[in-house]
N, C-alpha and C positions, 0 to 999 in steps of 0.2 A: 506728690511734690514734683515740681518743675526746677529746670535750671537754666543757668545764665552763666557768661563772663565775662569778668572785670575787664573794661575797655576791649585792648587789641594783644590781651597779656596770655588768653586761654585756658585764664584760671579759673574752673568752674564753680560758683557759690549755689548753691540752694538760693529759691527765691524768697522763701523764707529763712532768715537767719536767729542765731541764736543770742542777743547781747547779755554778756556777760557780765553787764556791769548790775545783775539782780543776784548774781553772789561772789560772797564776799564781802559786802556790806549789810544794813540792815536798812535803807532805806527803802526796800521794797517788800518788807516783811522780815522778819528774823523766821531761819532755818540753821539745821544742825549742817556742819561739815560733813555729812554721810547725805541728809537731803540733798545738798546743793553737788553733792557729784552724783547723786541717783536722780536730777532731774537734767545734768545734762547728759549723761546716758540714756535715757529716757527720749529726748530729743534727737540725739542718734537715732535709736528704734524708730521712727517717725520719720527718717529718712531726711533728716536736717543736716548740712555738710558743714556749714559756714559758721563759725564760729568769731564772734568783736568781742575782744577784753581789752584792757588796759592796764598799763602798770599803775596806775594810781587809785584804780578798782579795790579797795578793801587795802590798799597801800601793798600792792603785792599778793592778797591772798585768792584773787579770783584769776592771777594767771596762775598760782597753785594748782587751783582747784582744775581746772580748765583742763592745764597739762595732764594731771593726776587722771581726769577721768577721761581723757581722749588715750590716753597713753598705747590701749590694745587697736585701736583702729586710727591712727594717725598716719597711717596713710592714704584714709580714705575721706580724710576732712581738709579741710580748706583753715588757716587760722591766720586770724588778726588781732595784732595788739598796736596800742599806741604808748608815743610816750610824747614828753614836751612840760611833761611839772618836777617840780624839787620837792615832794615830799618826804625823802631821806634828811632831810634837813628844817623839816616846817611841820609841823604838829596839824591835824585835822582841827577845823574849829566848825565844828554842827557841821552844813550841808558851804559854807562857804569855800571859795575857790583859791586854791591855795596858787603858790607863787609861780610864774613858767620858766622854763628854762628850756631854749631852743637854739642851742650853738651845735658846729660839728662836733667836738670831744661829748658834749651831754650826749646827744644822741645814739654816738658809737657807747658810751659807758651806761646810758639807758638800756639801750639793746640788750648788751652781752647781759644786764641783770634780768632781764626780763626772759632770755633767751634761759637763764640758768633754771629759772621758775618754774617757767613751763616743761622746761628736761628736753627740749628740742634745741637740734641743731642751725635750724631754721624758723621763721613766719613766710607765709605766702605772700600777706599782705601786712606792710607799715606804716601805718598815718601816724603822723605829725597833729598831737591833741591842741587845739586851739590855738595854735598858731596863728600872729599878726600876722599881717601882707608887709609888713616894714623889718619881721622877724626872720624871715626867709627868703635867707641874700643868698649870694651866688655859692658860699662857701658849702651852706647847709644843703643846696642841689648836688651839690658836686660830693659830699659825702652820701645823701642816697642813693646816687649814683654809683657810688664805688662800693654800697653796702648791696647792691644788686650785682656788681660785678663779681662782688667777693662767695657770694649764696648764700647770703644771710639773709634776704630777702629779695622776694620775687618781683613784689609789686609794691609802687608807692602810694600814697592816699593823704588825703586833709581831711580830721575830724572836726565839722565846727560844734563851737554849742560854748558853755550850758545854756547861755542863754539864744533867744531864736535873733538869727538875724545874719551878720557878717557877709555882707554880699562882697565887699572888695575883695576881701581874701577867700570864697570861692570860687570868684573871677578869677582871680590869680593858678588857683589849683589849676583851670582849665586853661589857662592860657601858658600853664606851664608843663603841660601836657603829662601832669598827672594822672595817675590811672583808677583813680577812686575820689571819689567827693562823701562825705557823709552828712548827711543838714537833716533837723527836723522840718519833715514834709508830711504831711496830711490833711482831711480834705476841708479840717477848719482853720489850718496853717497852711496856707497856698504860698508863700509867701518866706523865704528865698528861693525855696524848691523850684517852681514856676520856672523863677527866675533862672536860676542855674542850668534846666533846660533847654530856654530861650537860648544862653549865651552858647554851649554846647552845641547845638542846632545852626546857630550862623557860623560860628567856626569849626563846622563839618570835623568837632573835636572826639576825640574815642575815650573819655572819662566817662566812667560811670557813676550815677549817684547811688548811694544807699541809705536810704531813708528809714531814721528813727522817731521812736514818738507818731506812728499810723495811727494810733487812738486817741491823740489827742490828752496824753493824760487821764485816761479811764473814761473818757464822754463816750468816746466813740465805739469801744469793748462793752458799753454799758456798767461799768465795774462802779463808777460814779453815779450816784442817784441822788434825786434830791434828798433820803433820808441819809446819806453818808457822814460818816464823821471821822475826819483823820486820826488818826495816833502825832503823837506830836514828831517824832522822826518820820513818818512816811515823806517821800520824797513831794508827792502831787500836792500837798499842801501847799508849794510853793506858788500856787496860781491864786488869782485874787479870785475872791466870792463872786464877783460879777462875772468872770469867764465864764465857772459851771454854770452860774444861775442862764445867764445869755445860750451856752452852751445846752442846755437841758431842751428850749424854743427851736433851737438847728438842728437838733438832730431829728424832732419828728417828721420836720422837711424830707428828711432822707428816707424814711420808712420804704420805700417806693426800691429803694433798692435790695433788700431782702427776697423780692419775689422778681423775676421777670417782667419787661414787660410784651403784650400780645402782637405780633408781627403781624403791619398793615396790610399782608396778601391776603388775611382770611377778612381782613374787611370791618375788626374792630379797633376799640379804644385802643390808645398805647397804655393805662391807665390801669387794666384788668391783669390778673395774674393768667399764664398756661400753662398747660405744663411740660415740667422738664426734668433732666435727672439733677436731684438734687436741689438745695437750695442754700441760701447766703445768710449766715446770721449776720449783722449790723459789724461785727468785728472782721469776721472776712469780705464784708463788702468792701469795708476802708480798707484791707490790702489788694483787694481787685482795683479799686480805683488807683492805688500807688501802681501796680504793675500795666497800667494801661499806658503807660509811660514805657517806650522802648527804651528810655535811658534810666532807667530804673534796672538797678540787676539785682537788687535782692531788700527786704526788706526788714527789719530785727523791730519786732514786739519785745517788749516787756513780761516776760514770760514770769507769772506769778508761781504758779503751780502746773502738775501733769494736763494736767484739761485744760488749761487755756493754750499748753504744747499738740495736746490732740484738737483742738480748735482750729487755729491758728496756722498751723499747720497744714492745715487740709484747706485752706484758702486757695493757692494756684488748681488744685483739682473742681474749685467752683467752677459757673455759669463766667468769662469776662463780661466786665462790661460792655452792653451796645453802645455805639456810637450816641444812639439817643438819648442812653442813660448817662453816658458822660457830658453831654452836652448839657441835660440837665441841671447835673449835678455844678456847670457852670456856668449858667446862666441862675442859680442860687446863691451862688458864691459872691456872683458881681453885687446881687440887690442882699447881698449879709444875710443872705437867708431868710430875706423876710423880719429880721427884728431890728427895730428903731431905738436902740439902748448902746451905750459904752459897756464892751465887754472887760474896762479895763488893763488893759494891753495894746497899747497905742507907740511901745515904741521896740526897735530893734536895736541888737548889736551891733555897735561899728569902730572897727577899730582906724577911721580915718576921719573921725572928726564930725559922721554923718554926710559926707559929700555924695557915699554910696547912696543914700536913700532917697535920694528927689525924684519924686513921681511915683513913690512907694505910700506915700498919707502917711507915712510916719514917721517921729522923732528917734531921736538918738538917744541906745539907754548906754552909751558911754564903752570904753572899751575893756 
């Protein structure tokens, strides 16, 4: 394992992290309460510090669980939780998104619940779960502000999601000098990630991003195969048939990254494998390629079970990418990897009407 810290805050994550949001629900497989604190212990032993839950994670039970099993070594991890929904007051309906709530009193009465949950006196790190750019006014900076002065929390952050897209409002994180961004980025969603290190970059800003969803929804971990067939609560059902199918033609593109390739001093192909210590399965390539990004400080898989934690994990001890193999990698990306088909997903999240998206080729899926 390697590590990183959040912006200019020196708060160390693991580069690989652990997201919490695989227990305490069931949409990434059902496990017992004894599994789901024996596999993030497990990810300790594995040398994982960084821990992202959320209060609205199992409605409270994955910062349980979280607390419960960091409880002996909490001082030697890193934790984050979000908050920004009302589900004390709003009922789960299937995988649908329940209602936000993003005022200073929510957020101070969010905390202290979440703080009680997890049995800590503190989080390192607090993002604000999908919050608008029209939601977070002066009032709600200024209680972060005061909930860092107080040492309730160290570091601020913006979780976007569920769905992929909100570029106003990770604009906003950075220009509001935020110290954590979190957006799905991977390397068949380029796309606000990209983006958000563009903006970072010209505004020589010290946010970090942390990038969820590196596999793309199982394409990229291979966990998705053409013979796959959801369960009807799995979460990755949510992508249309034309993604995987589209998705199934892109990733043999990639193949190339699992091996090395041959350095033109000895005078061959870049094309041929050589050798070196160790090698990339297609899962920790897609986290090599996320950390080839300075602004990248850590990365949270979906951690199913033990072995995709001892996988997954041993990603920053790979081969990084060469420059050649990243260039590659985007100069595939520009020509859609070679396939001439809609992969069904033409539009993002905007919570400003779509103004954010011009010159992105795609439509607004509303906010």
């Amino acid at each position: 394992m390697k590590y990183d810290t959040l912006g200019s805050t020196g708060i160390e994550v693991s580069e690989v992290g652990f997201g919490a949001w695989v227990v305490g629900t069931d949409w990434w497989g059902d496990r017992t309460r004894d599994q789901a604190i024996e596999m993030v212990q497990h990810a300790v032993d594995r040398d994982v510090t960084f821990f992202d839950t959320g209060d609205v994670y199992g409605h409270g039970d994955s910062e349980e669980l979280v607390g419960e099993a960091l409880a002996e070594v909490r001082d030697e991890v890193t934790v984050s939780t979000k908050v920004g929904y009302d589900f004390y007051n709003n009922p789960q309906a299937g995988h649908g998104e329940l209602p936000k709530k993003v005022t200073p009193e929510w957020i101070r009465t969010a905390l202290d619940r979440s703080l009680d949950r997890l049995d800590m006196d503190h989080v390192e790190l607090l993002m604000l779960h999908n919050a608008n750019v029209d939601e977070v006014t002066p009032d709600v900076l200024e209680t972060l502000d005061e909930l860092r002065e107080e040492g309730k929390v160290e570091a601020i952050g913006w979780a976007l999601g569920p769905s992929i897209g909100w570029l106003a409002d990770g604009d906003a994180a950075v220009a509001n000098e935020f110290d954590a961004l979190q957006t799905v980025f991977n390397l068949f969603e380029q796309t606000p990630g990209q983006h958000f290190i563009d903006t970072i970059r010209e505004r020589n800003a010290d946010t970090s991003v942390l990038a969820r969803v590196p596999h793309s929804s199982g394409l990229l971990n291979e966990q998705v195969t053409p013979e796959t067939e959801f369960e009807a609560d799995d979460h990755r059902a949510h992508r249309p048939t034309e993604w995987y199918e589209t998705g199934f033609e892109k990733l043999e593109t990639l193949r190339f990254l699992e091996r090395a390739e041959r350095s033109s001093a000895d005078g061959s192909s870049g094309d041929e494998p050589r050798e070196r210590d160790g090698e990339r399965t297609m899962g920790q390539a897609a986290i090599q390629w996320l950390l080839a990004h300075d602004e990248v400080a850590s990365v949270t898989p979906t951690f199913r079970t033990n072995a995709d934690i001892d996988e997954w994990a041993g990603a920053p001890d790979t081969p990084p990418l060469s420059e050649a193999e990243y260039d590659r990698v985007q100069s595939l990306y520009a020509d859609n990897f070679g396939v001439d088909r809609d992969d069904g997903m033409d539009a993002l999240r905007s919570s400003v009407g779509g103004e954010d998206l011009d010159g992105t080729g795609m439509k607004s899926a509303g906010d």
